[in-house]
N, C-alpha and C positions, 0 to 999 in steps of 0.2 A: 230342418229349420223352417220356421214361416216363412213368410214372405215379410213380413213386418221385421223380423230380427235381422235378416239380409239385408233391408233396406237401411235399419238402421246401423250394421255392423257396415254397409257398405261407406256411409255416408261418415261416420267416425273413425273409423278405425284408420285410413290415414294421416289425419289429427294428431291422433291419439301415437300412431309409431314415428311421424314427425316430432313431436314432443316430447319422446320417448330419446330417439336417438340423440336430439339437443341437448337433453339431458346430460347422455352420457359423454357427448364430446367436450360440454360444459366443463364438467367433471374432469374429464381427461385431462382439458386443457389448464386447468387450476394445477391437476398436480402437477405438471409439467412445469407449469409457472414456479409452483411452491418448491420444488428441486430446480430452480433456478435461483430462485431470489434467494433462497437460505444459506448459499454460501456467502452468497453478496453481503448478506445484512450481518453474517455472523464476521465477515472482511471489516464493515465499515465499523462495528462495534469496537474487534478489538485495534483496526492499524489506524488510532485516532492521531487529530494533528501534535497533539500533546504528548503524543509517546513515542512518533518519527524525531520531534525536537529533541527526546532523551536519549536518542542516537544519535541523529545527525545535528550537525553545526549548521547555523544558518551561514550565509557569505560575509556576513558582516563580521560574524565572531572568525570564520577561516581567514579573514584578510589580515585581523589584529595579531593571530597567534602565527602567524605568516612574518608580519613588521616585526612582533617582539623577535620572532625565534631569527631572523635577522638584523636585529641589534644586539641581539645576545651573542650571536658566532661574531658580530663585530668587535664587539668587546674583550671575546676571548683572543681575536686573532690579535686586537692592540699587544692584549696582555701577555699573548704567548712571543710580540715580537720584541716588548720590552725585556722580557724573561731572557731572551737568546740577546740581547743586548748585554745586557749585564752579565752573563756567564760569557761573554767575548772580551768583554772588560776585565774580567777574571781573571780570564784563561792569556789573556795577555800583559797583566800586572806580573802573573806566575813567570813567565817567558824573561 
């Protein structure tokens, strides 16, 4: 080699593998990134707010079906003590 190609392979060529190497960590570090974010995004696409609401109940709807299904066992219990009322009435007309 000359002396000219030395001088200039000296004076580039750590540039040139500086740039080199950012490259590849650039690179690297994208996919590393890309096999991060792609569960994430493919997470936020399908567990939308609109499709937890088709499973879950909000509080407000849990508290109402909470109150009815507690006026409803009240009612049944009225109605299951009027029912042993009258079959005491019954059963004591019979006597």
């Amino acid at each position: 080699m000359s002396t000219s190609q030395r001088d200039f392979l000296s004076k580039w060529m750590p540039l040139l593998v500086a740039v080199a190497t950012n490259g590849i960590l650039v690179a690297y570090g994208y996919g590393k990134l890309e096999q991060r974010l792609s569960p994430i995004e493919a997470h936020v696409l399908s567990d939308t707010t609109e499709r937890a609401m088709a499973f879950f109940v909000t509080r407000q709807e849990f508290g109402q079906r909470n109150d009815t299904r507690d006026r409803e066992l009240a009612d049944v219990k009225t109605s299951l003590r009027e029912i042993n009322a009258k079959l005491d009435r019954i059963l004591e007309a019979r006597k």
